[in-house]
LODREN-66000 format. One line per field, with one value per atom (N, C-alpha, C): residue in three letters; chain; residue number from 1; y, x, z. Coordinates in Angstrom, 3 decimals. Layout:
res: ala;...
chain: A;...
n: NUM;...
v: Y;...
u: X;...
w: Z;...
END
This chain:
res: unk;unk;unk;unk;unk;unk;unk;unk;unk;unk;unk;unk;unk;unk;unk;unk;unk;unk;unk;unk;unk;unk;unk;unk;unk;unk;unk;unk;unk;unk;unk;unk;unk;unk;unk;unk;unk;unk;unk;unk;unk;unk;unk;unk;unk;unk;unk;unk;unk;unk;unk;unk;unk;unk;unk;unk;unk;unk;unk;unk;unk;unk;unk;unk;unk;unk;unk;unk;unk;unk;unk;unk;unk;unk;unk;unk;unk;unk;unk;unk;unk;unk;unk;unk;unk;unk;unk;unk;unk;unk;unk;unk;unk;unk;unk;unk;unk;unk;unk;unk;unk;unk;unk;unk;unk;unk;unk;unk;unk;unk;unk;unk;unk;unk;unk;unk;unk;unk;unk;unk;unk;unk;unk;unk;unk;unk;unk;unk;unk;unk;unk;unk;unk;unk;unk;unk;unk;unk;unk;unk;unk;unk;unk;unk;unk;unk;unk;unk;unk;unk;unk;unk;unk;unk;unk;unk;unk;unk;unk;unk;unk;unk;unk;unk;unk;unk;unk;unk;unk;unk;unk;unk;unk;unk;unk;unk;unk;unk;unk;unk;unk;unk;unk;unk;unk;unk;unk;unk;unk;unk;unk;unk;unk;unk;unk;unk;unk;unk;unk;unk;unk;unk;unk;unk;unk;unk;unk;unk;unk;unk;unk;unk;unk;unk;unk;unk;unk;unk;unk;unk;unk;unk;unk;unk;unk;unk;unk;unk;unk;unk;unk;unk;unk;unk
chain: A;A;A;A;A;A;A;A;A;A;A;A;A;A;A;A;A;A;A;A;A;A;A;A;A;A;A;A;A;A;A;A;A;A;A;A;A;A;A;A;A;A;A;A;A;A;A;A;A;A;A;A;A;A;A;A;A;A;A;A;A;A;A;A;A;A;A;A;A;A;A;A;A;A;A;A;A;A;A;A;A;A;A;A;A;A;A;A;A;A;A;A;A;A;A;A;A;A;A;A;A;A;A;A;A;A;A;A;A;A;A;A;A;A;A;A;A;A;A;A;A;A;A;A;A;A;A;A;A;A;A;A;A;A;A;A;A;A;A;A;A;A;A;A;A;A;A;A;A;A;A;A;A;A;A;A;A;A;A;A;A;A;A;A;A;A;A;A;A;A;A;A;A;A;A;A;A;A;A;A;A;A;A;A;A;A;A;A;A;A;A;A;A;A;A;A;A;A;A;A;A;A;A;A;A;A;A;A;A;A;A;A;A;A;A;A;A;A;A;A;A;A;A;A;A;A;A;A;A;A;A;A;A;A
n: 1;1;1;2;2;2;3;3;3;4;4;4;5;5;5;6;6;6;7;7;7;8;8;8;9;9;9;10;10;10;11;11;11;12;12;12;13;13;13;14;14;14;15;15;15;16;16;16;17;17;17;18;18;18;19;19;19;20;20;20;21;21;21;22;22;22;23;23;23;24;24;24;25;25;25;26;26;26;27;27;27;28;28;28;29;29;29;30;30;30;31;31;31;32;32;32;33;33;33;34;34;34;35;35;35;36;36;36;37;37;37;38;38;38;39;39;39;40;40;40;41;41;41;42;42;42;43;43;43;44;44;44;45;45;45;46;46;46;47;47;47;48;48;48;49;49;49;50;50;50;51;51;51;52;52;52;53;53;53;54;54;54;55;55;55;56;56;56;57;57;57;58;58;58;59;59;59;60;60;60;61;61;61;62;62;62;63;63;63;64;64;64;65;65;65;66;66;66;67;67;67;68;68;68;69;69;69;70;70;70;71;71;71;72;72;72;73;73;73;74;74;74;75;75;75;76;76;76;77;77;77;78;78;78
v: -1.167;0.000;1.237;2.400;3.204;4.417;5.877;6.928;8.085;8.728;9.995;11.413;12.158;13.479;14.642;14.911;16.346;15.257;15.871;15.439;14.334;13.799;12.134;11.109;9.905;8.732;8.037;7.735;5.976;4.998;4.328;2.352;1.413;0.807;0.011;-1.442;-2.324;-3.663;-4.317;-5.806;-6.430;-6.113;-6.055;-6.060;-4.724;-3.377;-1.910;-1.192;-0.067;1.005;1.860;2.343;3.181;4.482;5.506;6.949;7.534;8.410;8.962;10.191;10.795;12.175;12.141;13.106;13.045;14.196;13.285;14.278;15.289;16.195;17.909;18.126;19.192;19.833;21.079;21.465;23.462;23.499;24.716;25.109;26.331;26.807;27.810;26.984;25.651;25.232;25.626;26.098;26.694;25.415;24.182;22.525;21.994;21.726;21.456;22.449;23.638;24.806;24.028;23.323;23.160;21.809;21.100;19.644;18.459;18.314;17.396;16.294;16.957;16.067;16.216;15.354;15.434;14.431;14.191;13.197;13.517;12.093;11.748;10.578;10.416;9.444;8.383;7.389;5.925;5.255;4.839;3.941;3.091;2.676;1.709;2.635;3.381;4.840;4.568;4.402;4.163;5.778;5.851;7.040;6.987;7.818;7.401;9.163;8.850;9.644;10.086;10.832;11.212;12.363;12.210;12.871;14.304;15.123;16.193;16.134;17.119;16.860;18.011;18.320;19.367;18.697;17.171;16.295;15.782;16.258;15.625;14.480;13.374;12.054;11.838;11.918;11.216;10.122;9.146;7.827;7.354;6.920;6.412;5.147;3.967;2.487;2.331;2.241;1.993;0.315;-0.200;-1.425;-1.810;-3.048;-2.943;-4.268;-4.689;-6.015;-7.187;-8.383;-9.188;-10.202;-10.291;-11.062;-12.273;-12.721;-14.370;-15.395;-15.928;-17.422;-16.881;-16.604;-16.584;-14.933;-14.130;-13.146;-12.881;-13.810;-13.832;-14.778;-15.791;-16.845;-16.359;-15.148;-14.239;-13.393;-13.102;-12.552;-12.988;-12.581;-12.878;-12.477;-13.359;-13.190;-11.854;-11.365;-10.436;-9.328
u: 0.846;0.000;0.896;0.351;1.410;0.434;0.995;0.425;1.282;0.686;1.825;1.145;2.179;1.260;2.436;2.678;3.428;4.487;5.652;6.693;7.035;6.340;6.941;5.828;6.376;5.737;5.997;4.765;4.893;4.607;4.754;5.023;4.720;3.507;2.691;3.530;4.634;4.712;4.451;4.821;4.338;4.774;6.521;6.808;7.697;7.378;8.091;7.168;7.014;6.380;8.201;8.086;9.290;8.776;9.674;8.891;9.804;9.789;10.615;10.290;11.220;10.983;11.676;11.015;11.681;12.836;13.961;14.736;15.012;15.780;15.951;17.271;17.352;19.172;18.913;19.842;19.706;20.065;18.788;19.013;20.226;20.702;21.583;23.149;23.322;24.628;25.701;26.858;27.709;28.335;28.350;28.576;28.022;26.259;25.387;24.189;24.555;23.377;22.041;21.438;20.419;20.161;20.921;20.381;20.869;21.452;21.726;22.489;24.093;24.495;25.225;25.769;26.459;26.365;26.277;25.672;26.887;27.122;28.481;28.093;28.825;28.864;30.075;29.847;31.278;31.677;32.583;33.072;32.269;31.021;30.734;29.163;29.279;27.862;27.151;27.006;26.323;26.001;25.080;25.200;25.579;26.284;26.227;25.719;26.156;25.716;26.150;26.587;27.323;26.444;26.028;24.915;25.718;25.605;26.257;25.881;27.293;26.763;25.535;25.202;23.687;22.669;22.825;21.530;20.886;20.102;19.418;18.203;18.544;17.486;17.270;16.006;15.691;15.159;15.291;14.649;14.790;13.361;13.205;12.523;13.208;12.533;12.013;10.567;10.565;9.429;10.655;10.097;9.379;8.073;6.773;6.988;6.215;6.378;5.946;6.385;6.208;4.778;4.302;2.946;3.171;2.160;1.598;1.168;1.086;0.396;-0.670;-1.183;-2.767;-3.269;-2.540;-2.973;-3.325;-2.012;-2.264;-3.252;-3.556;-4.637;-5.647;-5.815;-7.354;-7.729;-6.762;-6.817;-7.830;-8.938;-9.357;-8.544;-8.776;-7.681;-8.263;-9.596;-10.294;-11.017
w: 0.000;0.000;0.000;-0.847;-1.110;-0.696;-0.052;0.070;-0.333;-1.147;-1.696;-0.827;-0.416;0.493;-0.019;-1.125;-1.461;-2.137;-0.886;-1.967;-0.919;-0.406;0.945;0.449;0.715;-0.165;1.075;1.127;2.951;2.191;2.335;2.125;3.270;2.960;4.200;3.666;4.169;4.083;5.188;5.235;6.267;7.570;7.604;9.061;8.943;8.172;8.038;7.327;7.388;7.589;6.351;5.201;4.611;4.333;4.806;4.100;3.731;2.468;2.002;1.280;1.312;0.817;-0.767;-1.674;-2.891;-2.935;-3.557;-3.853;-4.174;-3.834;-4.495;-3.694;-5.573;-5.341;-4.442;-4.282;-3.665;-5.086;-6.206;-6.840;-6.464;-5.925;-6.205;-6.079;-6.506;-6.110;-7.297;-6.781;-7.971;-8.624;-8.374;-9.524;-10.082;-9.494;-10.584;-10.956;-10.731;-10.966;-11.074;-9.635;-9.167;-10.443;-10.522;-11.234;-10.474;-9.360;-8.627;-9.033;-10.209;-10.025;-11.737;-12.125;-13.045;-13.797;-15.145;-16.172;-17.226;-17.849;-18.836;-19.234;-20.449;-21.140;-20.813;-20.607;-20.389;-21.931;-21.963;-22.790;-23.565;-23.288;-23.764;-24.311;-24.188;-24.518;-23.901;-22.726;-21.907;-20.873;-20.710;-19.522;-18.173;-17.358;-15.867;-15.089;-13.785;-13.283;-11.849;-11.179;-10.067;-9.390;-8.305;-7.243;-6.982;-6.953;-6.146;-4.598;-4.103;-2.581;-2.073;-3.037;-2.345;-2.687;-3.235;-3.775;-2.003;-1.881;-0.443;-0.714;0.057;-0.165;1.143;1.901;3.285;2.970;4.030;4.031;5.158;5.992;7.121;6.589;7.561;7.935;9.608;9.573;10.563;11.181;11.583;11.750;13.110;12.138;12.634;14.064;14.661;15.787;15.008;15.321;14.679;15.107;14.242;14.473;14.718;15.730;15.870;14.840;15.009;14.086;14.338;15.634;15.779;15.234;14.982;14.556;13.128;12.430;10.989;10.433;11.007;11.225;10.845;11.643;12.229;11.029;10.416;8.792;8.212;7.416;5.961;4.791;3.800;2.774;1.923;1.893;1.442;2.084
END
């Protein structure tokens, strides 16, 4: 189960709870003038890609208690 609220996204799994915020550069950075990061071509033409350090990513896990036999039991599948 997924919930989007702006720019943070929660993630219902079984035994964690993930939330995360979407990424963003500080547009005013004087290395990647607010693109988070730097993009080139490799050897093989392939693209790659290198984060700048004003690229900010949060991410919280927060883990859930672990259930019983008899709790998951108690479940309907619907």
């Amino acid at each position: 189960m997924d919930i989007r609220l702006g720019r943070w996204q929660v993630e219902y799994h079984q035994r964690a709870i993930h939330i995360t915020r979407e990424p963003q550069a500080n547009p005013k950075c004087p290395d990647c003038q607010g693109k988070g990061g730097h993009g080139y071509i490799t050897e093989g033409g392939d693209g790659d890609w290198d984060y700048c350090h004003c690229f900010d990513f949060i991410a919280w896990r927060l883990p859930l208690w672990r259930r019983s036999a008899r709790q998951l039991a108690d479940r309907t599948p619907f």
